[in-house]
Backbone bond lengths (Angstrom), bond angles and torsions (degrees), N, CA, C in turn:
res aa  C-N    CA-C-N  psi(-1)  N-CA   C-N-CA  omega(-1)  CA-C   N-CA-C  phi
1 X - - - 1.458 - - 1.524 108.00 -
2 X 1.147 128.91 146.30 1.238 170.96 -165.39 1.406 102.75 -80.32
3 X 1.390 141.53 97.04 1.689 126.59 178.40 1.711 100.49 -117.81
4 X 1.359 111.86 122.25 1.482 117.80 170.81 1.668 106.63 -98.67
5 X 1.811 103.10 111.15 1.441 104.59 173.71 1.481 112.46 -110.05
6 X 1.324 108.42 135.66 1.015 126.59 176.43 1.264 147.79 -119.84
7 X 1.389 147.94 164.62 1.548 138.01 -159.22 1.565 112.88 69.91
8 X 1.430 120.17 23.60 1.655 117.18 -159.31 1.437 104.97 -71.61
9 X 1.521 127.80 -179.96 1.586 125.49 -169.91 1.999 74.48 -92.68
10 X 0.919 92.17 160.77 1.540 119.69 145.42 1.398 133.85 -45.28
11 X 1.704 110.33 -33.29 1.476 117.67 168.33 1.090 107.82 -106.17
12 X 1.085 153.47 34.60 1.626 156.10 139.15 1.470 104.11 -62.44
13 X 1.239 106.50 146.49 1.588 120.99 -179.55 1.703 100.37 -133.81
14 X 1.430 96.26 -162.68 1.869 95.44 178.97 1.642 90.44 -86.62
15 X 1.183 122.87 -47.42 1.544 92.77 -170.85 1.339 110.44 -64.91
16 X 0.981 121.79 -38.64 1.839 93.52 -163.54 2.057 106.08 -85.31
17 X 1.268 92.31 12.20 1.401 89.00 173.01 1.670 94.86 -98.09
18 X 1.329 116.98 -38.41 1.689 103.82 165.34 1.425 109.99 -40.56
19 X 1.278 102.31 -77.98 1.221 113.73 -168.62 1.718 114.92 -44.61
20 X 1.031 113.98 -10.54 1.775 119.64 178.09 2.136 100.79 -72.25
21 X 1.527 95.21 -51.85 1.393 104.49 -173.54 1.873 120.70 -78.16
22 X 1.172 99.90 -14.08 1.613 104.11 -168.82 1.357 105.94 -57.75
23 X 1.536 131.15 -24.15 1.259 107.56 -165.92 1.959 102.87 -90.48
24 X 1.129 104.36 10.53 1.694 88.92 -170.28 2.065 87.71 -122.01
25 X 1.256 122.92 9.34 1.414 131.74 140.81 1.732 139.56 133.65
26 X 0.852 128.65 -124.77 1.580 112.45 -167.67 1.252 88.32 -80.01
27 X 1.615 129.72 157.87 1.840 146.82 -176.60 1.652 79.32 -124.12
28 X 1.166 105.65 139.44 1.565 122.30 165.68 1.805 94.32 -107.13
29 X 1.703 119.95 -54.61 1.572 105.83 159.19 1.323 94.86 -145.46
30 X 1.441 96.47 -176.12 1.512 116.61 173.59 1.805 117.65 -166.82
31 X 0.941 115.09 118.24 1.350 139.58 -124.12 1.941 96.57 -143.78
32 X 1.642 115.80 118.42 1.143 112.48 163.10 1.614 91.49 -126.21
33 X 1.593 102.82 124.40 1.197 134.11 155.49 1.612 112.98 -29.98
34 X 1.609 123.71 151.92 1.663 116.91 -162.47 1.744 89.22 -171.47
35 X 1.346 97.95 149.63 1.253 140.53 166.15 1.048 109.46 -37.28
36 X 1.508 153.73 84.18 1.208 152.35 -167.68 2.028 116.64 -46.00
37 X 1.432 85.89 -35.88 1.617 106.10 -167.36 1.749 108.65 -109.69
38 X 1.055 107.35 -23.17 1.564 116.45 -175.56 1.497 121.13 -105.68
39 X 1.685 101.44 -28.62 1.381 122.60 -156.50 1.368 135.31 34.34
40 X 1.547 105.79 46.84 1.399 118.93 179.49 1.236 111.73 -120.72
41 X 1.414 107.77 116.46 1.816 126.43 -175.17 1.441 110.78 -17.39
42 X 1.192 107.44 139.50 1.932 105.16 -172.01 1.652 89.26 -108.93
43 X 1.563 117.18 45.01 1.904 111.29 176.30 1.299 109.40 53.03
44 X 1.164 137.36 6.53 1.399 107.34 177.97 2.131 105.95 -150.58
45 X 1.286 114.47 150.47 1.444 103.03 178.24 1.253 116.29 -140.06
46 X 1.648 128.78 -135.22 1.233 125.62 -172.04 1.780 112.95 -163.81
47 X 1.316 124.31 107.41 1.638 120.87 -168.92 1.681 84.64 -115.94
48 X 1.403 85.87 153.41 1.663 115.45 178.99 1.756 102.11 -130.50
49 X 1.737 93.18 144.21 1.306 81.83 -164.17 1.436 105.73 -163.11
50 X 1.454 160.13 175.00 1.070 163.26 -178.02 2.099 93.02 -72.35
51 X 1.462 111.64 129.11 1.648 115.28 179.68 1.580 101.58 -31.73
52 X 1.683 91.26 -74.09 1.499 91.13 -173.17 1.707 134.36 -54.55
53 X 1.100 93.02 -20.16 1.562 105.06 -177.55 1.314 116.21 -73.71
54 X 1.865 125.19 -23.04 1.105 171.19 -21.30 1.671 87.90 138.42
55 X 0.547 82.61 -93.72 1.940 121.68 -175.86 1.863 87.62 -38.41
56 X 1.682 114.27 -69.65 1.377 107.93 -167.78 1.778 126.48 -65.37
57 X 1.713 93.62 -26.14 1.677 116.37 177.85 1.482 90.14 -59.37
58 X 1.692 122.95 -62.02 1.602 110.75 -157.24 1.652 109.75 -71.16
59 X 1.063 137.35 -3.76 1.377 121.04 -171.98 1.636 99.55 -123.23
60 X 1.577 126.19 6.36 0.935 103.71 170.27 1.652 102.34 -115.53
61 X 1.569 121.23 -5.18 1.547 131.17 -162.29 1.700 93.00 -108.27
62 X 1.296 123.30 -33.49 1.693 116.96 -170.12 1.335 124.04 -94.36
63 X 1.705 97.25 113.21 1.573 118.21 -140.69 1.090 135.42 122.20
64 X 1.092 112.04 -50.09 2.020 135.01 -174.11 1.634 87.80 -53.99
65 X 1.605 89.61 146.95 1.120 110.16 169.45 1.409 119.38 -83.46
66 X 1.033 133.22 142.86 1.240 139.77 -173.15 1.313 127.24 -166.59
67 X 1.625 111.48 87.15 1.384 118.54 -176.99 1.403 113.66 100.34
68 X 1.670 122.07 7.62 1.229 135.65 -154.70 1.139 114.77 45.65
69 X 1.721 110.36 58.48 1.464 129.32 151.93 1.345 118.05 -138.07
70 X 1.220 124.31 156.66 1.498 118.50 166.36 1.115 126.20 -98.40
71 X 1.382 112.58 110.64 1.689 112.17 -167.33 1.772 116.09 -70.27
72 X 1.501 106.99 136.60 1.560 99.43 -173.11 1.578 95.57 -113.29
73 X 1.234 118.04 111.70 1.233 127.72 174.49 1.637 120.11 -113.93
74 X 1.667 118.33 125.46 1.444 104.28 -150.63 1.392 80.25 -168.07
75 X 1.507 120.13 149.18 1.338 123.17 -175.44 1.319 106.28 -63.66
76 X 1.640 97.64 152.94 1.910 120.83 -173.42 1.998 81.81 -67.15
77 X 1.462 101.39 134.86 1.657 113.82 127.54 1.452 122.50 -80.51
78 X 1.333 115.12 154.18 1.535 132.16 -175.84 1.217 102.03 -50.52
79 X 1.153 152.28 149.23 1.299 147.77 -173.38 1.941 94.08 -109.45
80 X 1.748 104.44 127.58 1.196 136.28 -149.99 1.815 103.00 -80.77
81 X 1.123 107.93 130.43 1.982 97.48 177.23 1.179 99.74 -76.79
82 X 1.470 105.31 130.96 1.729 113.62 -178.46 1.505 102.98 -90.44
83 X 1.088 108.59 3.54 1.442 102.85 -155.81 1.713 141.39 72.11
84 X 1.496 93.13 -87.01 1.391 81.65 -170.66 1.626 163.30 86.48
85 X 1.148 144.15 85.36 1.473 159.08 173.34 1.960 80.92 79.50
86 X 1.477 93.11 173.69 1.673 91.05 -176.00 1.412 111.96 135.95
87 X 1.707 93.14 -71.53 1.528 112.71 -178.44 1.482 115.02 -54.32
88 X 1.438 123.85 151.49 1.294 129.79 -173.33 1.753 115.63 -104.89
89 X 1.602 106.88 10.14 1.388 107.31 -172.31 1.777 118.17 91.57
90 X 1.284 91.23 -168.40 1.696 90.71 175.58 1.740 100.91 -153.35
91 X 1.173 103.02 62.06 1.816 106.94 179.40 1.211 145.39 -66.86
92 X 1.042 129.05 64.85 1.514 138.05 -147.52 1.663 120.92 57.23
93 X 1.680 90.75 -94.43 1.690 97.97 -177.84 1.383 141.97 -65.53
94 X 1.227 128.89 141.31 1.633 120.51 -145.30 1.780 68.59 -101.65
95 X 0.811 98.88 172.91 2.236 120.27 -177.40 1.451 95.28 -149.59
96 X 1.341 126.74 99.98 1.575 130.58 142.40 1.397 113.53 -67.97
């Protein structure tokens, strides 16, 4: 399962966001999201993990304080097609 955490400090990385989940069980990954251009954590990431294991991280991690934040941890949604490049603009003249 798919866990989207959120509200993270700014100095969290993937390890210590592993390391946040290891005790409730095996991490297949764990992944904090970043600044494409800056590469500074955008607060929020993504752990993968056995359902149940899954299951014990979100009800004992969503909420908790952490870093004087409250972490919101809640299953990943499918990530949405934005679409993207394609469009031809909107340039003045309409053409029937």
């Amino acid at each position: 399962m798919k866990l989207y955490v959120g509200n993270l400090s700014y100095s969290v990385n993937d390890s210590t966001l592993k390391e946040l989940f290891q005790p409730f069980g095996n991490i297949e990954s764990a992944r904090v999201i970043s600044d494409r251009d800056s590469g500074q954590s955008k607060g929020f990431g993504f752990v993968e993990m056995a359902d149940a294991d899954a299951q014990k991280a979100m009800g004992a991690l969503n909420g908790r304080d952490q870093d004087g934040r409250a972490l919101k941890v809640n299953e990943a949604k499918p990530q949405e097609n934005r679409g993207g490049g394609g469009g031809f603009g909107g340039g003045g003249r309409n053409r029937y």
